[in-house]
LUMDO-315379 format. One record per residue: residue in one letter; x, y, z of N, C-alpha, C in turn. Coordinates in steps of 0.02 Angstrom, whole numbers, padded with zeros to 5 digits, always signed. Atoms other than C-alpha are relative to their C-alpha. Layout:
N
aXYZXYZXYZ...
END
This chain:
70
x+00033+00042-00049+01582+01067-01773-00064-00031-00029x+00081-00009+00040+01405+01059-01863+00042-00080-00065x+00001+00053+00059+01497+00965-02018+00031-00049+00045x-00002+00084-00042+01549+00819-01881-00048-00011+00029x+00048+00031+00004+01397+00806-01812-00033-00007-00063x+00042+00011+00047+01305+00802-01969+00039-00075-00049x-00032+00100+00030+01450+00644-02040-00011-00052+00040x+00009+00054-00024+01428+00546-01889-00064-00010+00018x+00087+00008+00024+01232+00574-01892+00001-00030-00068x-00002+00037+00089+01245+00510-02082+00030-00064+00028x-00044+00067-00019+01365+00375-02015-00039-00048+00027x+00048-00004-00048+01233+00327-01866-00064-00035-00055x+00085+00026+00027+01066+00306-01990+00021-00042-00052x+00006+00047+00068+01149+00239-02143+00019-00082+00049x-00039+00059-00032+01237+00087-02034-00086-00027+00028x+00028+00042-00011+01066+00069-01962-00047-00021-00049x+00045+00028+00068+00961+00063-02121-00002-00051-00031x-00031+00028+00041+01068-00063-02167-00046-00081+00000x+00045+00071-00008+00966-00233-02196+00044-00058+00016x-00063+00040-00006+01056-00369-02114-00044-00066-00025x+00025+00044+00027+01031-00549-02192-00022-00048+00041x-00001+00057-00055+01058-00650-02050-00052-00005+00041x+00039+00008-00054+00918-00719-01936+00020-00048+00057x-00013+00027-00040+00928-00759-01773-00011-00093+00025x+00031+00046-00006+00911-00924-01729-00053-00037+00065x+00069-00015-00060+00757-00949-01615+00008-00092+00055x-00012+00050-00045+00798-01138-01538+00060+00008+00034x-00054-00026-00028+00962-01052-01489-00013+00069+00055x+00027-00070-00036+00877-00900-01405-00049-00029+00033x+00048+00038-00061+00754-01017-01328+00040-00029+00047x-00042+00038-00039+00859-01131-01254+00054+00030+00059x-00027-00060-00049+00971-00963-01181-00041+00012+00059x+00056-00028-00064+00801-00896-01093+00002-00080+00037x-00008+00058-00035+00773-01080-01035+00062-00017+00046x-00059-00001-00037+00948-01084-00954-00023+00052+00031x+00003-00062-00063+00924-00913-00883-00053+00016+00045x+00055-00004-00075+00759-00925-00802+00013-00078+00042x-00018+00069-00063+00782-01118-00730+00046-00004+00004x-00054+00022-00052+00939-01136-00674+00053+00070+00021x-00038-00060-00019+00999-00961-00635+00023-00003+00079x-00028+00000-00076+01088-00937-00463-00012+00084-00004x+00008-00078-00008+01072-00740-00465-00013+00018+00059x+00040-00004-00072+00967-00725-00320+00039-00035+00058x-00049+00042-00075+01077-00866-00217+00048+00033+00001x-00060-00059-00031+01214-00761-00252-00009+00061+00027x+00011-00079-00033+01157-00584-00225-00023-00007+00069x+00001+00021-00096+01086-00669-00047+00049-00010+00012x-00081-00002-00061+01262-00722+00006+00020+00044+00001x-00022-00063+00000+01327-00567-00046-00029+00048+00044x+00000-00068-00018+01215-00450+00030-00022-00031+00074x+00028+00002-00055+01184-00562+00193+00065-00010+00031x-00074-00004-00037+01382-00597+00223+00051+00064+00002x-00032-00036+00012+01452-00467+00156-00041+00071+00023x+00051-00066-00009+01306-00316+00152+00019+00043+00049x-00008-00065-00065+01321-00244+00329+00091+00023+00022x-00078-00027-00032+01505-00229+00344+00035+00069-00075x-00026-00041+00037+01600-00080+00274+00052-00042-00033x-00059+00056+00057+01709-00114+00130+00091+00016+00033x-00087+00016-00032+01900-00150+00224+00012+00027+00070x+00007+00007-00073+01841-00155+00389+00044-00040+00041x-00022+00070-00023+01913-00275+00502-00063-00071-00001x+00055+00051+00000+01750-00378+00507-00010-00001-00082x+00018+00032+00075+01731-00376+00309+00057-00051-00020x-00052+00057+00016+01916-00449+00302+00000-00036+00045x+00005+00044-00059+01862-00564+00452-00052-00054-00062x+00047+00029+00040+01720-00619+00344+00004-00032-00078x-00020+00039+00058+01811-00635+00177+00043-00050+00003x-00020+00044-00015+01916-00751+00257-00024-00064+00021x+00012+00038-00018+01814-00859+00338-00061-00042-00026x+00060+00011+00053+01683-00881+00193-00008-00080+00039
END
């Protein structure tokens, strides 16, 4: 037991030691956050969700009243 943890601990540090070459590219990771803070819907959805859906039990007659009549 001991000599498998101790290979996949070795396995684990060497993989992360490992120097990777590649850099990210930062007008590509800007432009992501820029999408995800201005034009996110998150919030408009999690409000419909938890103001149509929220109070009803899940396979109620009023939750399948409500998923119907979205």
């Amino acid at each position: 037991m001991t000599r498998y943890l101790f290979v996949s601990l070795f396995a684990i540090v060497s993989l992360g030691a490992q120097e990777r070459g590649d850099r990210p590219d930062l007008g590509v990771v800007g432009r992501i956050k820029t999408e995800a803070f201005d034009n996110s819907q998150v919030m408009e959805t999690l409000g419909y969700l938890t103001d149509v859906y929220g109070p009803r039990l899940t396979a109620s007659p009023e939750f399948r009243q409500a998923e119907i009549g979205r």
